[in-house]
LUMKOLTI-676664 format. One record per residue (C-alpha): residue number from 0; residue in one letter; y, x, z. Coordinates in steps of 0.1 Angstrom, whole numbers. Example, Ala and Ser with C-alpha at 12.3 -4.5 7.8 and 13.67 -1.06 7.14 Angstrom:
<recs>
+-----+------+-------+-------+-------+
: pos : code :     y :     x :     z :
+-----+------+-------+-------+-------+
:   0 :    A :   -45 :   123 :    78 :
:   1 :    S :   -11 :   137 :    71 :
+-----+------+-------+-------+-------+
</recs>
This chain:
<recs>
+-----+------+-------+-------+-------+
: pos : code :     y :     x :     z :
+-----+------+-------+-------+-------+
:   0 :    X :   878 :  1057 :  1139 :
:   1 :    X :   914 :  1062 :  1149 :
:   2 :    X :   928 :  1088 :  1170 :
:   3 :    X :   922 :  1081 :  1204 :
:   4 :    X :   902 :  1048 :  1197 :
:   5 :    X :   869 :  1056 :  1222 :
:   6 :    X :   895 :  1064 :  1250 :
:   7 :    X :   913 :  1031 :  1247 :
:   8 :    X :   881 :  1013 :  1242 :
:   9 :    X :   866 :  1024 :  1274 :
:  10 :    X :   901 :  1018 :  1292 :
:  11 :    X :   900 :   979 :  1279 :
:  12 :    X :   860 :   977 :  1286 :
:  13 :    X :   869 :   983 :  1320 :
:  14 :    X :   895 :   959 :  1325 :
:  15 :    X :   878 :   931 :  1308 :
:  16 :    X :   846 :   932 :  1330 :
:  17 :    X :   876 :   935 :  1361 :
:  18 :    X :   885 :   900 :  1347 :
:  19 :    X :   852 :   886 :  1343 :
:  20 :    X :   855 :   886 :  1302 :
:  21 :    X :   819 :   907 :  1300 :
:  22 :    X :   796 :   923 :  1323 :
:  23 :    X :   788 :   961 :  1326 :
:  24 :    X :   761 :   959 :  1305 :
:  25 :    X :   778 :   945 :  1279 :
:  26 :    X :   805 :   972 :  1282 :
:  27 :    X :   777 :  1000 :  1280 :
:  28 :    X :   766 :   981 :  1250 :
:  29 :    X :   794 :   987 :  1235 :
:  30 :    X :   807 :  1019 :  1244 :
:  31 :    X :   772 :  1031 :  1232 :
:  32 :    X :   776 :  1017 :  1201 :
:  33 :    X :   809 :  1030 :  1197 :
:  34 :    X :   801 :  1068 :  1206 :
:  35 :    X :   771 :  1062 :  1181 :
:  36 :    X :   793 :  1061 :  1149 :
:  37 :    X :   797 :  1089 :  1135 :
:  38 :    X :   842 :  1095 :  1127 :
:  39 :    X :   842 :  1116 :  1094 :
:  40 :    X :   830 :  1149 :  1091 :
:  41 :    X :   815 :  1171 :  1120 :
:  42 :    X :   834 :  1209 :  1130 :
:  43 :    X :   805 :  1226 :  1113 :
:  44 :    X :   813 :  1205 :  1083 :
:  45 :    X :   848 :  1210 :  1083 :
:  46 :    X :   841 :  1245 :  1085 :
:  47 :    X :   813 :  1248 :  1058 :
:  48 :    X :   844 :  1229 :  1033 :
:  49 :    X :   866 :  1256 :  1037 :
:  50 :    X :   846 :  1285 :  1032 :
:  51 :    X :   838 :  1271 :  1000 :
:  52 :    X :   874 :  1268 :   993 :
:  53 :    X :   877 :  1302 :  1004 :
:  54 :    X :   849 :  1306 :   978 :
:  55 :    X :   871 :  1290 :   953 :
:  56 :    X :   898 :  1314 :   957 :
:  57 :    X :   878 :  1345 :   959 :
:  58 :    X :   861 :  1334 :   928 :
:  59 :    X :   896 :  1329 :   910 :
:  60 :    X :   910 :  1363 :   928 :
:  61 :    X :   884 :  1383 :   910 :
:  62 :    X :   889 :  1369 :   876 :
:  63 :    X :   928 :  1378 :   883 :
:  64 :    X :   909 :  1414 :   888 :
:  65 :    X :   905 :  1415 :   851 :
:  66 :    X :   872 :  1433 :   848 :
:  67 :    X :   874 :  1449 :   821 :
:  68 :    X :   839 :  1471 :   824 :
:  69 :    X :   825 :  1442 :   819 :
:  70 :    X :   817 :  1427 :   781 :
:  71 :    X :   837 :  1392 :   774 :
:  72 :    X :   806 :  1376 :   767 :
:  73 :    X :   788 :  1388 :   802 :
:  74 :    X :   821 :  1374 :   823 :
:  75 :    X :   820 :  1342 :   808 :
:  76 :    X :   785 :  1340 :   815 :
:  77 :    X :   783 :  1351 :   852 :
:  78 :    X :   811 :  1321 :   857 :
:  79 :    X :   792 :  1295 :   836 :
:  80 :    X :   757 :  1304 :   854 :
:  81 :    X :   777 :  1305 :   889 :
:  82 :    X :   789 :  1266 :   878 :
:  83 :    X :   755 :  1256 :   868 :
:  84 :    X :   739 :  1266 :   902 :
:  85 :    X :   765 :  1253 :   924 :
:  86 :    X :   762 :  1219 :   907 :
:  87 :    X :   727 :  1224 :   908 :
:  88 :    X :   726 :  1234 :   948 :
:  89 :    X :   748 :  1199 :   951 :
:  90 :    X :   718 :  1176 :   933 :
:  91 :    X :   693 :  1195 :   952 :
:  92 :    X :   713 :  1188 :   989 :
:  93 :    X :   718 :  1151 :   980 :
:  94 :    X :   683 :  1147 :   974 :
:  95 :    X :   676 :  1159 :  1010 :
:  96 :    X :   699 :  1139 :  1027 :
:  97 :    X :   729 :  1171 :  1032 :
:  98 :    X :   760 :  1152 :  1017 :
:  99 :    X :   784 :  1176 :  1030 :
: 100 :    X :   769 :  1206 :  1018 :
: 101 :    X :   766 :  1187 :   984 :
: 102 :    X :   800 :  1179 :   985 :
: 103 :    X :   808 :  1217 :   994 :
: 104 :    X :   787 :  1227 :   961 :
: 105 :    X :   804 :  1203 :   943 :
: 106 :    X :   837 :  1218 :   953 :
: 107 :    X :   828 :  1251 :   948 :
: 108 :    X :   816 :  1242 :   908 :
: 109 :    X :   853 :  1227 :   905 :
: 110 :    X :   866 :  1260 :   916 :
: 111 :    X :   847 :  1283 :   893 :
: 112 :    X :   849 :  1256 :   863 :
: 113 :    X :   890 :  1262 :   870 :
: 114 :    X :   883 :  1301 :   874 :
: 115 :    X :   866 :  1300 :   842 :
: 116 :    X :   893 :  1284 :   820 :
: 117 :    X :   918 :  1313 :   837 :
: 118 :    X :   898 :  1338 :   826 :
: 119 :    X :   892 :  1328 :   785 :
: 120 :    X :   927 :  1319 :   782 :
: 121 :    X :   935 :  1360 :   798 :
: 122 :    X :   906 :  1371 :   776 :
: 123 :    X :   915 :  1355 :   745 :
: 124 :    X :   954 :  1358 :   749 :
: 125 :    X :   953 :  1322 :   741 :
: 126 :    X :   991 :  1306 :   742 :
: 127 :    X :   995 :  1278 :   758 :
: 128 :    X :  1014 :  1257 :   785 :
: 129 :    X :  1005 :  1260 :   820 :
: 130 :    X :   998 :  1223 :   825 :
: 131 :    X :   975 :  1223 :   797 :
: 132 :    X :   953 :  1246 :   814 :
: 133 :    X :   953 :  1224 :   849 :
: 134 :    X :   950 :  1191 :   827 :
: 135 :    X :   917 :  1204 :   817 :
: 136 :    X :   907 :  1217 :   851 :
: 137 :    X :   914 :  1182 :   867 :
: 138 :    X :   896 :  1162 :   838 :
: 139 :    X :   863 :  1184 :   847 :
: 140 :    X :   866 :  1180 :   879 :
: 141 :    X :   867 :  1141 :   877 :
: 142 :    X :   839 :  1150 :   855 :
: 143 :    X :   822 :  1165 :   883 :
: 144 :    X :   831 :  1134 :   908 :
: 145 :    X :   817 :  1108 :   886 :
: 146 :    X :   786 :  1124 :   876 :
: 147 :    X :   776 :  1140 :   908 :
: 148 :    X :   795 :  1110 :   928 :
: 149 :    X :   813 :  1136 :   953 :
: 150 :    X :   845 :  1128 :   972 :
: 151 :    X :   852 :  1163 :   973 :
: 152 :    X :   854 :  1166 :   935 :
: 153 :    X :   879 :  1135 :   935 :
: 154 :    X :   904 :  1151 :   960 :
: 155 :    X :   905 :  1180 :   939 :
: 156 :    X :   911 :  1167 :   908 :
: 157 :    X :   937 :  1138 :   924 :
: 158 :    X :   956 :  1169 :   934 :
: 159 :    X :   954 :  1189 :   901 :
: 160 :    X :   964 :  1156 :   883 :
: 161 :    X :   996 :  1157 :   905 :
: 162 :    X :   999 :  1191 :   903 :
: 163 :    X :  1000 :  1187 :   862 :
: 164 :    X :  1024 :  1157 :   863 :
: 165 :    X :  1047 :  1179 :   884 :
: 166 :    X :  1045 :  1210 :   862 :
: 167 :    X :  1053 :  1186 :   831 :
: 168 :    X :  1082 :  1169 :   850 :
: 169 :    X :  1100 :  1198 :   854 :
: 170 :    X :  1093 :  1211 :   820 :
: 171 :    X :  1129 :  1204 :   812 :
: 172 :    X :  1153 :  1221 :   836 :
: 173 :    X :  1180 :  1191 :   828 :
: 174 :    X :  1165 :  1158 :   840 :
: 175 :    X :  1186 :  1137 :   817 :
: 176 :    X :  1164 :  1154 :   789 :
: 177 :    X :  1127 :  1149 :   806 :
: 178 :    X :  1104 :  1121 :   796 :
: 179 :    X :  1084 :  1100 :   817 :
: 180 :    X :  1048 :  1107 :   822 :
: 181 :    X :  1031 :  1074 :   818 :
: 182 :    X :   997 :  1092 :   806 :
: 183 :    X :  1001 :  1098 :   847 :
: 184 :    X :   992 :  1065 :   855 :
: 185 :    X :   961 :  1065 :   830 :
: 186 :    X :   948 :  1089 :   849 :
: 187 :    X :   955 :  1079 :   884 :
: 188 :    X :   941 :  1044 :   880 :
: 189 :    X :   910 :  1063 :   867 :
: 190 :    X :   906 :  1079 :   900 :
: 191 :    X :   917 :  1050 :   922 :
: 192 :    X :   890 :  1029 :   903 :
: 193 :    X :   869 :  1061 :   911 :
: 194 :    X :   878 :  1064 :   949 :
: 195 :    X :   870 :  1025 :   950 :
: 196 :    X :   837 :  1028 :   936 :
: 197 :    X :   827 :  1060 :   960 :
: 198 :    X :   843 :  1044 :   988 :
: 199 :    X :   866 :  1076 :   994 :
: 200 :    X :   894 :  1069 :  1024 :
: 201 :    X :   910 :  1104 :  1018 :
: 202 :    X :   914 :  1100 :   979 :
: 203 :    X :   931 :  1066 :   987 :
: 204 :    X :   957 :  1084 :  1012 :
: 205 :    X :   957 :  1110 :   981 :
: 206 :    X :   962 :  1085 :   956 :
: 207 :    X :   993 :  1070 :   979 :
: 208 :    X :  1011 :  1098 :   983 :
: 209 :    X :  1006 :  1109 :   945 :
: 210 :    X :  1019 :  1079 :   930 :
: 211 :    X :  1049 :  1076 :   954 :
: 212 :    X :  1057 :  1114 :   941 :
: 213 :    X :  1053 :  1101 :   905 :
: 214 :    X :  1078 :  1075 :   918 :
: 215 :    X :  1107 :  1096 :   934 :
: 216 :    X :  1105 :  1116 :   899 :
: 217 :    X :  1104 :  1085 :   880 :
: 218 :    X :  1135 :  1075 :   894 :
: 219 :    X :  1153 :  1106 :   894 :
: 220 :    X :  1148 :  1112 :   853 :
: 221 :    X :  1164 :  1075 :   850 :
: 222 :    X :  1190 :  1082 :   877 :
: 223 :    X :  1201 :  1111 :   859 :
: 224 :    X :  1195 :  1097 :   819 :
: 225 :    X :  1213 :  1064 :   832 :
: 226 :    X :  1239 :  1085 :   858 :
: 227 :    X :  1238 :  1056 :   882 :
: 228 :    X :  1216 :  1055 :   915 :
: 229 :    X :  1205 :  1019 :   908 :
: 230 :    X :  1172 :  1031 :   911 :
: 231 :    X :  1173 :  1048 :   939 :
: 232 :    X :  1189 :  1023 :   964 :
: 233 :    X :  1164 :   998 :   947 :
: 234 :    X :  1134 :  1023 :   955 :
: 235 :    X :  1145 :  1030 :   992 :
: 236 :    X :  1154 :   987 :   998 :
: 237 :    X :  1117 :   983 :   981 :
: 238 :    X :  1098 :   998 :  1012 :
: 239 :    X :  1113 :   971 :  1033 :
: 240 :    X :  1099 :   945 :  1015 :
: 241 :    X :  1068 :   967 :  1007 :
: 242 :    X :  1066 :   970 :  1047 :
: 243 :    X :  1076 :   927 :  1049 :
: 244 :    X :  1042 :   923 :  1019 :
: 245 :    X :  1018 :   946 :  1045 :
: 246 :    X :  1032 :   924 :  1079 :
: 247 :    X :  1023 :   888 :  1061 :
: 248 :    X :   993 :   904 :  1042 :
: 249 :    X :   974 :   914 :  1075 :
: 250 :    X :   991 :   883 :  1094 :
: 251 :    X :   981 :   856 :  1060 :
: 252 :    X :   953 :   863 :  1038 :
: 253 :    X :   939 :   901 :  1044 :
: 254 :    X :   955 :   904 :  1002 :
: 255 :    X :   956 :   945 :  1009 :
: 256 :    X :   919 :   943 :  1021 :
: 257 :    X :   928 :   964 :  1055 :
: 258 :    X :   952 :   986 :  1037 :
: 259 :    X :   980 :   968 :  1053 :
: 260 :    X :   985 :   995 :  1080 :
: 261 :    X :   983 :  1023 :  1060 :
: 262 :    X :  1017 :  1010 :  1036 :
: 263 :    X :  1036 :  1003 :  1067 :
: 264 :    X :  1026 :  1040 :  1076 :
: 265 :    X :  1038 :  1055 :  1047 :
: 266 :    X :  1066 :  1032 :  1039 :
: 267 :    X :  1082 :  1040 :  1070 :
: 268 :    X :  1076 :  1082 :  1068 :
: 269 :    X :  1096 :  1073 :  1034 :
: 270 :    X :  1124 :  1053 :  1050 :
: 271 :    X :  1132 :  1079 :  1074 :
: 272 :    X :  1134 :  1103 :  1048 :
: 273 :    X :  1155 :  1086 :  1026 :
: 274 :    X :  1176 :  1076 :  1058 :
: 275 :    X :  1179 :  1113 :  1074 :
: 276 :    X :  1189 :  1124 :  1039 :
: 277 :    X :  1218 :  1095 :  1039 :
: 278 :    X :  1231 :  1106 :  1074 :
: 279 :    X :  1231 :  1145 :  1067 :
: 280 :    X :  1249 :  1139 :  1030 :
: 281 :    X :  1270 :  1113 :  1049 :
: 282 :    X :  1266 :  1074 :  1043 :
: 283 :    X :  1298 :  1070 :  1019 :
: 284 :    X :  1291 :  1100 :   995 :
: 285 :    X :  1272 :  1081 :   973 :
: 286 :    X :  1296 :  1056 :   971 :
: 287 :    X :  1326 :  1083 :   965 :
: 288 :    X :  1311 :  1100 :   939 :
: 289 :    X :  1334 :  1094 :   908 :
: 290 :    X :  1310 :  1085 :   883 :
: 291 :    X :  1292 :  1059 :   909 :
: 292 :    X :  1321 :  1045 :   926 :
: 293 :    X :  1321 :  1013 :   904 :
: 294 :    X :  1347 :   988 :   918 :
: 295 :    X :  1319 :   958 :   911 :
: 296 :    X :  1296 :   981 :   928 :
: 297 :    X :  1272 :   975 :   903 :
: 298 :    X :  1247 :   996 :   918 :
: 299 :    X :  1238 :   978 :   945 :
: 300 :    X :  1223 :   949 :   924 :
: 301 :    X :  1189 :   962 :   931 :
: 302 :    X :  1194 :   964 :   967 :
: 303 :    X :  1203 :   925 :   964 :
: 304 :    X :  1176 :   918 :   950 :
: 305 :    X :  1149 :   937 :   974 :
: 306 :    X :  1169 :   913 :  1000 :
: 307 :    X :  1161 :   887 :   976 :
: 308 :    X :  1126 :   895 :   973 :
: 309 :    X :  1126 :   902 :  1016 :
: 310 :    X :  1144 :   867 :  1022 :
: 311 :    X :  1115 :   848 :  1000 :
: 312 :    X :  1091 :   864 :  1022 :
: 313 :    X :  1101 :   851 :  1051 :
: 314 :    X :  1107 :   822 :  1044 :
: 315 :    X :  1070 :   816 :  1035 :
: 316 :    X :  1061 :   827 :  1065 :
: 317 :    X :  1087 :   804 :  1081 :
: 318 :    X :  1067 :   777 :  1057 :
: 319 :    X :  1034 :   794 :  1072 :
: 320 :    X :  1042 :   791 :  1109 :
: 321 :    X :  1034 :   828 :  1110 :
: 322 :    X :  1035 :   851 :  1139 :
: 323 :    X :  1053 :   875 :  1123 :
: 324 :    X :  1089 :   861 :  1119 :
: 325 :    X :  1104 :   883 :  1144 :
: 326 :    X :  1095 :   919 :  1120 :
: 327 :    X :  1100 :   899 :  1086 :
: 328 :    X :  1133 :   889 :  1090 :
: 329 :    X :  1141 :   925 :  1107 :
: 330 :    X :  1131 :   939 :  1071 :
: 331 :    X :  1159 :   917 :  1057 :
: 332 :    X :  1182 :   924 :  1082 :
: 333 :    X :  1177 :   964 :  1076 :
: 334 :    X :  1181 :   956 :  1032 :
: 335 :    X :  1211 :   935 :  1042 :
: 336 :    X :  1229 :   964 :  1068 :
: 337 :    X :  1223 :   992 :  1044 :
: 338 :    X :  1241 :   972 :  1016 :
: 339 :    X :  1272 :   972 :  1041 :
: 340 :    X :  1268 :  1005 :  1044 :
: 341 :    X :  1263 :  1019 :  1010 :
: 342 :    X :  1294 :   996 :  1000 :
: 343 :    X :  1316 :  1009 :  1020 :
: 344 :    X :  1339 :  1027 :   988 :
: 345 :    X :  1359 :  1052 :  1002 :
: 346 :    X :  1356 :  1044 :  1038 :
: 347 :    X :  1336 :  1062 :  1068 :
: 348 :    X :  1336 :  1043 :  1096 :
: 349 :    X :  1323 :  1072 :  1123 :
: 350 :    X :  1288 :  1071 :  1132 :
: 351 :    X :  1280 :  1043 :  1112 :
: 352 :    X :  1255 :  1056 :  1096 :
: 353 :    X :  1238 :  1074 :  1125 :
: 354 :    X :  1241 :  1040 :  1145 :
: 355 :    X :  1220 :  1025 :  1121 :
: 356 :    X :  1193 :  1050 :  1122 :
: 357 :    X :  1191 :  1049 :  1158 :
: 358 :    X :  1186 :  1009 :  1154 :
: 359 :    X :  1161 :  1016 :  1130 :
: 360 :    X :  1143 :  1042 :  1150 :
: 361 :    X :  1141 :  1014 :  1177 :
: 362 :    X :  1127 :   990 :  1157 :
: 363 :    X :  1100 :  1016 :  1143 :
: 364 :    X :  1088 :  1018 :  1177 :
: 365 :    X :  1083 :   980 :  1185 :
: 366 :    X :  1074 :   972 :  1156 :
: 367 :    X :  1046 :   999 :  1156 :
: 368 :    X :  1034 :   985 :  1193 :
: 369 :    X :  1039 :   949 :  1181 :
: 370 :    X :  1016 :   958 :  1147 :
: 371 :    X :   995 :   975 :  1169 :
: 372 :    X :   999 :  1012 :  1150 :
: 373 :    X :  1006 :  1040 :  1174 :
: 374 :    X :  1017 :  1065 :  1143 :
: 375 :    X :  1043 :  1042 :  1136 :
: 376 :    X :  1056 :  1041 :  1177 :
: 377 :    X :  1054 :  1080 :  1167 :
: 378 :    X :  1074 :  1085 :  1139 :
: 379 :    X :  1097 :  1062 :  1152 :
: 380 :    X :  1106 :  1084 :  1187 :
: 381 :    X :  1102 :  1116 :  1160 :
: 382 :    X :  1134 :  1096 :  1143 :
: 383 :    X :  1155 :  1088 :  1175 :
: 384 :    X :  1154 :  1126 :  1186 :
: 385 :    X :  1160 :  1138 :  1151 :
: 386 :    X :  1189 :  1118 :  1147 :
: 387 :    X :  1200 :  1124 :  1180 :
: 388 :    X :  1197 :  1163 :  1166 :
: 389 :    X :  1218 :  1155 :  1135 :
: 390 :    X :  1246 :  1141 :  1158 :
: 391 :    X :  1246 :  1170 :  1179 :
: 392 :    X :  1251 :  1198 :  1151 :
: 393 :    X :  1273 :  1178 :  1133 :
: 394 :    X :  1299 :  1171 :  1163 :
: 395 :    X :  1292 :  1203 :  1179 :
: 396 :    X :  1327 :  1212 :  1179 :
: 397 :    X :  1334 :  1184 :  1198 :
: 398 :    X :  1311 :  1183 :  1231 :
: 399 :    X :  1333 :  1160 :  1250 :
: 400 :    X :  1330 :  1133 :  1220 :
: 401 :    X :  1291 :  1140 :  1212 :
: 402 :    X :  1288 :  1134 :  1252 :
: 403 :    X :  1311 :  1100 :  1249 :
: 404 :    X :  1286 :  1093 :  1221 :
: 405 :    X :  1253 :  1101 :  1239 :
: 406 :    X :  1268 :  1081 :  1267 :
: 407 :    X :  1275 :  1049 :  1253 :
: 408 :    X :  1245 :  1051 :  1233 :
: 409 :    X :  1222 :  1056 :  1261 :
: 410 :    X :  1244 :  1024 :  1284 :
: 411 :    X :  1239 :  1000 :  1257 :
: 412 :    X :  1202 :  1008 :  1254 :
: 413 :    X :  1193 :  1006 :  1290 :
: 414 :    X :  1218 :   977 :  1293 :
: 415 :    X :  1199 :   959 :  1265 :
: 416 :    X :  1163 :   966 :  1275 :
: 417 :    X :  1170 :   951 :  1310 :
: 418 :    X :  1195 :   922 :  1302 :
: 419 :    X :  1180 :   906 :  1269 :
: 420 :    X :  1146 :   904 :  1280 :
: 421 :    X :  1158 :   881 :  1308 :
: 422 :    X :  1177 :   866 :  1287 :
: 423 :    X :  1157 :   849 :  1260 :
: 424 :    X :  1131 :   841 :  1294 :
: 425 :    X :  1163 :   817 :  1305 :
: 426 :    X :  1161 :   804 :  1268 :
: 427 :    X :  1127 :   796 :  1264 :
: 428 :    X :  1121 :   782 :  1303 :
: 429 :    X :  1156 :   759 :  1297 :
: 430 :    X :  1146 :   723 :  1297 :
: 431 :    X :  1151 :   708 :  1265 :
: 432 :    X :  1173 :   678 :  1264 :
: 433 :    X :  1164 :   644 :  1249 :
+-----+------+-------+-------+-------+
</recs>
């Protein structure tokens, strides 16, 4: 259920049976129904999860403890036997009906099974790489989530996975020297095929956000091994088109089966990121930099061909008649304006960069009322004032231009939101001619 979805139902329940579109019975129907779905897990539940994980830790605090009154062979033991009867606890909840508390067991099992690897590794002085040690943690814990089907034991061992493609990442202090993790990607579709199977929302937003951090690194070992940022400015002109794909999925055929709002979500977060980075480092820098600073600017071939890519998509929906020509062709326009940008060797026109942000932020917010996703309209007033914040600290020493700045900017919007309105109404009630 999304946030603030029962509030807006019973606001449009009450102006539908105002225009005669259902009665008040009806309506009750409905709410009733609505209120009778349960959203995710209950307070109590949420709480019962985290003292588990505060379980977890305590369990892994005392084996830091280093008992050492204790024989080897009794700690080891007291851990094992602690697994065995949480994962016990979690079979005997799912068989009366108590699926949070089974996934809380579950959790708690993944916890002392990681607890337990600590403590033979410090017992044995066993050498060995730190990632090693969390490799083996995450496999049990998928273990854990297949046999015992819990979500909880998936999140877990999503994280633990990332957390071990991280650690192995930056294994090599120089970039140029690390290796790709591909093995990465074994594992992650493992656990997306998982997520699919146990129907898990959370390890799909987990599952997003880890492979877009597999990614960013990705991109940064072959930025560096290659030194050029081909990569990059393709990577941050792909979310356009991945955001264009999600807009004529949802509008065509359903081809992300409902997923289509939650790439837009995440493609934009990224966008702004990449974008706020640009304006703070200063739009042209990249371009300057002496080993990038190609006079065929080479490195903008894989922004071309994003637009490529974003151009091909709209014109099938052209093809389609879709509905959606309006924010398809704005993805293009946004591939196409940052190539201007970014090619700009040796030149800084002022505020260029910021300018375009602001635009952006603007279209962020329509776009999110127009796609009908309020976190989108969010993130996209977030990105106005935090631009308008970058502005400010970087002309500070110049009040009387940021004003002049603020100033204009603010005329031209207000201008624009009352003039252009009217003026595409004159357009579209103009007679047409024969």
């Amino acid at each position: 259920m999304q946030f603030g979805y029962q509030t807006r139902l019973e606001r449009d329940t009450k102006r539908w049976i105002e225009k005669e579109l259902i009665d008040a019975d009806t309506a009750d129907a409905i709410i009733s129904e609505s209120r009778s779905q349960k959203s995710g897990y209950s307070f109590s539940s949420i709480v019962i999860i985290l003292g588990v994980i505060s379980l977890c830790f305590a369990a892994m605090t005392f084996v830091a403890a280093n008992w050492e009154e204790m024989p080897k062979i009794m700690r080891v033991s007291l851990l094992l036997a602690g697994m065995a009867i949480a994962y016990l606890a979690s079979v005997l909840a799912n068989q009366r009906s108590m699926p949070v508390i089974a996934d809380a067991f579950v959790l708690l099992g993944c916890g002392i099974f990681g607890a337990t690897i600590m403590l033979v590794g410090q017992m044995y002085h066993m050498q060995g790489r730190a990632q090693d040690a969390v490799l083996l943690w995450a496999g049990g814990s998928l273990l854990a989530a297949l046999v015992l089907r819990a979500s909880t034991a998936l999140w877990l061992a999503i994280a633990l996975f990332g957390l071990w493609m991280w650690f192995d990442s930056i294994e090599k202090i120089d970039f140029k020297e690390a290796q790709i993790n591909l093995l990465y990607l074994v594992f992650w579709f493992i656990c997306a095929a998982l997520a699919w199977w146990l129907r898990s929302r959370m390890s799909a937003h987990l599952l997003l956000i880890s492979i877009i951090g597999w990614i960013f690194i990705t991109v940064f070992i072959l930025t560096e091994r290659y030194d050029t940022p081909i990569f990059l400015t393709g990577l941050y002109a792909f979310w356009f088109v991945a955001i264009a794909m999600a807009i004529i999925s949802h509008d065509r055929g359903q081809w992300l089966r409902g997923a289509e709002a939650v790439v837009i979500r995440y493609s934009v977060m990224i966008i702004f990121g990449i974008v706020t980075l640009w304006i703070v480092e200063g739009a042209s820098e990249l371009a300057r930099h002496p080993t990038y600073a190609v006079s065929e600017n080479r490195y903008l071939l894989s922004m071309v061909a994003m637009l490529i890519v974003a151009l091909a998509i709209l014109a099938y929906a052209m093809k389609q008649k879709s509905s959606q020509i309006y924010d398809l062709a704005f993805c293009a326009i946004w591939i196409g304006a940052s190539i201007f940008i970014a090619s700009s060797v040796g030149v800084r026109i002022p505020y260029l960069a910021e300018a375009f942000g602001i635009a952006l932020s603007i279209w962020f917010i329509r776009m999110g009322a127009r796609q009908d996703i309020p976190e989108v309209t969010r993130m996209g007033y977030l990105g106005f004032v935090l631009i308008m914040l970058l502005i400010y600290f970087r002309t500070a020493q110049s009040l009387l231009g940021t004003t002049g700045f603020y100033l204009t900017a603010g005329i031209l919007m207000v201008a624009g939101a009352i003039f252009l309105p009217k003026l595409f109404r004159t357009k579209k009630t103009e007679p047409e001619v024969a």
